[in-house]
N, C-alpha and C positions, 0 to 999 in steps of 0.2 A: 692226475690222469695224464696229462699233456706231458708229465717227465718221463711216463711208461711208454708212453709214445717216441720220445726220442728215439732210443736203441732199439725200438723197432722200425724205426723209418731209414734208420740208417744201415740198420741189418736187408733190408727190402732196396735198397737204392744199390748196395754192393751186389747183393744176389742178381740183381736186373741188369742194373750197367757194366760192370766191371766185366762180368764172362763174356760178355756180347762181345765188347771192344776186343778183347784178349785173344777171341779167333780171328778177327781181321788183319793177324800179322801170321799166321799159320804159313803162308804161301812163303815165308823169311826160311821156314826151317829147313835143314840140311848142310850138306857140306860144299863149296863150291868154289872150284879150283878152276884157274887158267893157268899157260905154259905156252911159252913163246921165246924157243931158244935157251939161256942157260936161267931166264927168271921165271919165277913162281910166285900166284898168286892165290893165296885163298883166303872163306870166310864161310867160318864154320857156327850156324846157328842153333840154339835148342828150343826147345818147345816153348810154349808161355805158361806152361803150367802154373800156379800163383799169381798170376799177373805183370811177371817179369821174363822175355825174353833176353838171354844172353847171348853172346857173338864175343870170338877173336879170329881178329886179322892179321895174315901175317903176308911178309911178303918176301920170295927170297930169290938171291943171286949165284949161281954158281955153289948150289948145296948152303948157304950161309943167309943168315934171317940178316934182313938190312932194315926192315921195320917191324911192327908190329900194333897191335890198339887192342881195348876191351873196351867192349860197344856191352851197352843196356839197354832195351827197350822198354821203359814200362806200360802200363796199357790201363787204360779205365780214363776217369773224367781228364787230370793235367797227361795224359801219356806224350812220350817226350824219349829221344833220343839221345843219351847219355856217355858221349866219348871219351877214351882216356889213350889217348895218341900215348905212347912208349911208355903207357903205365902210368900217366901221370896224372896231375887235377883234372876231377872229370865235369866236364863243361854238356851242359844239358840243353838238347836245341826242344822245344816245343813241336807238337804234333800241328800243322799248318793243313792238311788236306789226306787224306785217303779214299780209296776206293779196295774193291777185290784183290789187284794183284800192283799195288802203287800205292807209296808213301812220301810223302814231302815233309820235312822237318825246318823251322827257320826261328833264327836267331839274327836278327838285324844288327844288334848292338855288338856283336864277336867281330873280331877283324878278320880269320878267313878259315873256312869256308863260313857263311852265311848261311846257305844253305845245302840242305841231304836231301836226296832224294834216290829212294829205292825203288824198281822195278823187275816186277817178272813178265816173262813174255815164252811159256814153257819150259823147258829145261833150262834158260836163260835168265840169268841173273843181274842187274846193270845197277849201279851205284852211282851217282854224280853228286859233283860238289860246286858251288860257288859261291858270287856275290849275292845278295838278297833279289836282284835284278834279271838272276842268272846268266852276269858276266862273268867270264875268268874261268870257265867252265871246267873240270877235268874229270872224266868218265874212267868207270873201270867195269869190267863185265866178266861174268865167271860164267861154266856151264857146271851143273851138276851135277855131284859124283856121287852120293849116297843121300838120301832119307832119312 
């Protein structure tokens, strides 16, 4: 009886937790650009449909990409921030604190940034990075352009 019970506790723990978590990165979705003279910056997210939001960011100068990342968000019990700065090994920061419209991620043991931290504040999108301490700060902020 007790091994019938497994995959049923484990089918009931995903149905419970998993979609719960999974909306509280909804306010992430959209597209969202800044522009300030010949640079551009944007950061385009998708839903969490499955349990996995994706994002790329890209950032450009004078019509030409000068960076770019592929972010992952995943969502349920370990959800965690998951970067790949110019496409490369993806280094995953743990979920540290959220609320409604704010997400902090933190990875002390990385040498930088430490930590992420997303926030909305309406059409306003703000992004910061730093030490685990929240030294060395560097903010970026987009307004949104499409849903």
């Amino acid at each position: 009886m007790r091994l019938r019970l497994l995959p049923a506790c484990a089918a009931l723990a995903f149905l419970f937790v998993s979609p719960a978590l999974a909306g509280d990165f909804d306010w992430l979705t959209g597209h969202w650009r800044s522009e300030d003279g010949g640079k551009v910056s944007e950061e385009m997210w998708t839903n969490g449909e499955g349990g996995v939001y994706f994002a790329v960011n890209r950032s450009l100068r004078d019509g030409k990409t000068g960076a770019f990342e592929f972010i992952r968000l995943t969502t349920g019990v370990d959800a965690a921030y998951i970067a790949q700065p110019g496409g490369g090994a993806p280094v995953a920061f743990p979920l540290a604190e959220h609320s409604a419209n704010r997400a902090v991620f933190l990875k002390p043991d990385h040498d930088y940034p430490q930590k992420i931290a997303y926030e909305r504040d309406g059409n306003r999108l703000t992004a910061t990075i730093s030490k685990a301490d929240g030294s060395d700060a560097a903010s970026w902020s987009w307004t949104l352009v499409e849903e």
